[in-house]
C-alpha positions in Angstrom: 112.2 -0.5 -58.7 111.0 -3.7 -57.3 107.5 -3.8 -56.1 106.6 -3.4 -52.8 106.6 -6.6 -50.1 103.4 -7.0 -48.8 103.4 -9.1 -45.5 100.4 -11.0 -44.2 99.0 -10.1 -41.6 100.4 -13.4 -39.3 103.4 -12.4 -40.6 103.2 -8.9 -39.7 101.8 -10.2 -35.8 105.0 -12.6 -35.8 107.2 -9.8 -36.5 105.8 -7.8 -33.7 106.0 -10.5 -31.3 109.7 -11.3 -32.3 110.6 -7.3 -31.5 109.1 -7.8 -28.7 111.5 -11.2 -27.8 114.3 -9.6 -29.0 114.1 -6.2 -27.5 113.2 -8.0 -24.1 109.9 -6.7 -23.8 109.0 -10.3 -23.0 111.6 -11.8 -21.1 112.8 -15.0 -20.9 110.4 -17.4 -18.9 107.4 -14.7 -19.4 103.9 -15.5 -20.7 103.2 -14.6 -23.7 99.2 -13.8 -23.7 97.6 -14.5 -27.0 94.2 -12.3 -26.2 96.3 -9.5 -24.8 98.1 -9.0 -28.2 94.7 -9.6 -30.0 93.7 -6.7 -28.4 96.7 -4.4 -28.5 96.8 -4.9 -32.6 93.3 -4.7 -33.1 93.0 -8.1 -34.8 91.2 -11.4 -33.9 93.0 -14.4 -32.0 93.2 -16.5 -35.1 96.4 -15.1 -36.5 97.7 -14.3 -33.5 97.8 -18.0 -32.3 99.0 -18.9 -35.9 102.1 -16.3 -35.2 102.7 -18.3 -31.8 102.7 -21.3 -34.0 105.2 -20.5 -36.1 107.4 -19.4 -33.3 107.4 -22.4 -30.6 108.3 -24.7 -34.2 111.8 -22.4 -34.3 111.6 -22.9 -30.6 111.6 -19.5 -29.3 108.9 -20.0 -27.4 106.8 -23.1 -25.8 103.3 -23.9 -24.6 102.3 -26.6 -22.0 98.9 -27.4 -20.7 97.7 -24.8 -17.9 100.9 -23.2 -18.2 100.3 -21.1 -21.5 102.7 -20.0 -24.1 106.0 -18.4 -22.5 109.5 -17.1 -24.0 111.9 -19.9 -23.9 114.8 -19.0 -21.8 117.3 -19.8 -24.5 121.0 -20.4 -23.8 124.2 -20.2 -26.0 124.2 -23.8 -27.0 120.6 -23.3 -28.3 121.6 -20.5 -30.2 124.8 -22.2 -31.0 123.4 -25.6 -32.1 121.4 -23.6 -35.5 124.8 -22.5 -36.9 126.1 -26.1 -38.0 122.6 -26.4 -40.3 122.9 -23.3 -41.7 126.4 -24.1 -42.5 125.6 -26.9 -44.2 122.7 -25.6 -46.3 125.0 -22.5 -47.4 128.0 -24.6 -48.6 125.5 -26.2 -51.0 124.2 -22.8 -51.8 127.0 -21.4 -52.7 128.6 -24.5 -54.8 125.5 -24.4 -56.5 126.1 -20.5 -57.3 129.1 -20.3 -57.8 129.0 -20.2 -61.7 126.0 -17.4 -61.2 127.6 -15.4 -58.8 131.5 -15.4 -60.6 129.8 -13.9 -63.6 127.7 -11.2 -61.5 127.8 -10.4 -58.0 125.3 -7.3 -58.4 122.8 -9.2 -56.0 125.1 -9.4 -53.3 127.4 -5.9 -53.6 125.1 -3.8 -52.1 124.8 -5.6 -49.1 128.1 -5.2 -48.6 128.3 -1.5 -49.4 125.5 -1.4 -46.9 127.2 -3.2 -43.8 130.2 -1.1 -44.5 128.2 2.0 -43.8 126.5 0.3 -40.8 130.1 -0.8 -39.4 131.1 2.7 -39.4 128.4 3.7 -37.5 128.1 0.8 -35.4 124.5 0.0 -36.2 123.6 -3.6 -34.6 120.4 -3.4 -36.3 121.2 -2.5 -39.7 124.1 -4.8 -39.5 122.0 -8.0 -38.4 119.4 -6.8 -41.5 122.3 -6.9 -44.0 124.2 -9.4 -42.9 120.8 -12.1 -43.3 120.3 -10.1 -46.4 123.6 -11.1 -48.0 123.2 -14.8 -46.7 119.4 -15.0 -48.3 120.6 -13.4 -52.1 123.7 -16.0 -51.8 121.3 -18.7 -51.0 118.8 -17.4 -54.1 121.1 -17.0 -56.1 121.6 -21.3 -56.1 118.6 -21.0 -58.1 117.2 -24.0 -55.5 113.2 -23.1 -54.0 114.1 -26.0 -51.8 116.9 -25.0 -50.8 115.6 -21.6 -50.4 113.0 -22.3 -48.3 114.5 -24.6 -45.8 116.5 -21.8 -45.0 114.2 -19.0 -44.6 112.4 -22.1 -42.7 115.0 -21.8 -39.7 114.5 -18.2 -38.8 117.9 -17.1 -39.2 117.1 -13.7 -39.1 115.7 -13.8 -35.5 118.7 -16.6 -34.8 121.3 -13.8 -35.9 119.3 -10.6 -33.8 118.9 -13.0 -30.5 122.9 -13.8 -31.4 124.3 -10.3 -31.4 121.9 -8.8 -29.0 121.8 -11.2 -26.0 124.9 -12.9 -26.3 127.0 -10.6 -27.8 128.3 -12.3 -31.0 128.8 -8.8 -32.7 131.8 -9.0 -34.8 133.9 -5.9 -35.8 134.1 -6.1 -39.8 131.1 -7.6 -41.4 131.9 -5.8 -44.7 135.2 -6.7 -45.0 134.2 -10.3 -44.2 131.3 -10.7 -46.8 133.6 -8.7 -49.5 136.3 -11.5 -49.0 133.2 -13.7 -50.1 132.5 -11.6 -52.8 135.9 -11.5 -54.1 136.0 -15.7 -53.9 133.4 -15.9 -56.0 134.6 -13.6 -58.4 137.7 -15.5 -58.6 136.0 -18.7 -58.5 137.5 -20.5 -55.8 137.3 -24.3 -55.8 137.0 -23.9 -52.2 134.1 -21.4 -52.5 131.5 -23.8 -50.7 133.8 -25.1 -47.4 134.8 -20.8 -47.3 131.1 -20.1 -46.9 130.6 -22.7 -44.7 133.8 -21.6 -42.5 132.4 -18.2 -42.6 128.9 -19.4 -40.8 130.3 -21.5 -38.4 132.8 -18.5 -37.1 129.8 -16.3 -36.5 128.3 -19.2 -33.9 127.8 -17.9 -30.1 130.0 -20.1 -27.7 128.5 -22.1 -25.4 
């Protein structure tokens, strides 16, 4: 079993402030108060405003003098414009991984298993979860930390919830989609890294 991920506590006050974002508890255009949350997790205002740090750099929210921090009142070509990076970074991924991953896709099978059990049910949640959780073990698996962390740097698991939930991106099959995926690497494809690529860009919103 692999051991247990234990989350800092900034991370964990992120987290709880991006639930908040994308369950709409804080709405577009709302302030965000930074002693108010201090005080509804018990914890001082230091890693609080470090969450709020992290978040206005992958621009969900923004501060200005007087003003406070507030959601950002994102649109579809925000969300839109993230998709073309990823993209990018993810072709290289997967050329990179593609020897790795034609020998064993073990890393990345359950994840599909997984979003076929949460397309039968219709799960959002579990299907935005997976979904980033395929894309991360395919971007791992390049054997790249730089790589690696530019991508976990752009938030994409918040870009993909804010996606499905408020704009509706929500696409019908995401198992059978990631198993075709699978199956090219398995088969090695020459045109593994432009079909991972394609794949990304046909899961942007439309502005």
């Amino acid at each position: 079993m692999s051991p247990p991920v234990v989350r800092s506590l900034r991370q964990q006050i992120r987290e709880h402030i991006v639930e908040g974002i994308v369950s709409g508890r804080w709405q577009p255009g709302e302030r965000i108060v930074e002693r108010r949350i201090a005080v509804e997790l018990d914890v001082s205002q230091t890693p609080v405003r470090e969450a709020l740090r992290e978040l206005e750099t992958l621009r969900l929210i923004e501060s200005a003098p007087n003003k406070g921090v507030r959601v950002r009142a994102l649109t579809a070509a925000d969300l839109e414009e993230i998709y073309p990076v990823r993209a990018g970074l993810e072709q290289i991924a997967a050329e990179l991984a593609a020897g790795a991953l034609a020998q064993d896709v073990s890393a990345l099978a359950p994840e599909v298993l997984a979003l076929r059990l949460a397309d039968e049910r219709g799960d959002a949640e579990a299907q935005t979860g997976h979904t980033v959780a395929f894309h991360r073990e395919l971007v791992k698996a390049s054997g790249n930390s730089v790589l690696l962390h530019t991508w976990e740097s752009l938030g994409i698991e918040i870009w993909t919830a804010l996606s499905i939930r408020w704009l509706g991106t929500r696409q019908r099959f995401y198992a059978d989609e990631h198993q075709d995926l699978v199956d090219a690497f398995v088969r090695r494809d020459p045109r593994i890294g432009e079909l991972v690529k394609e794949h990304v860009l046909n899961c942007a919103p439309r502005a």
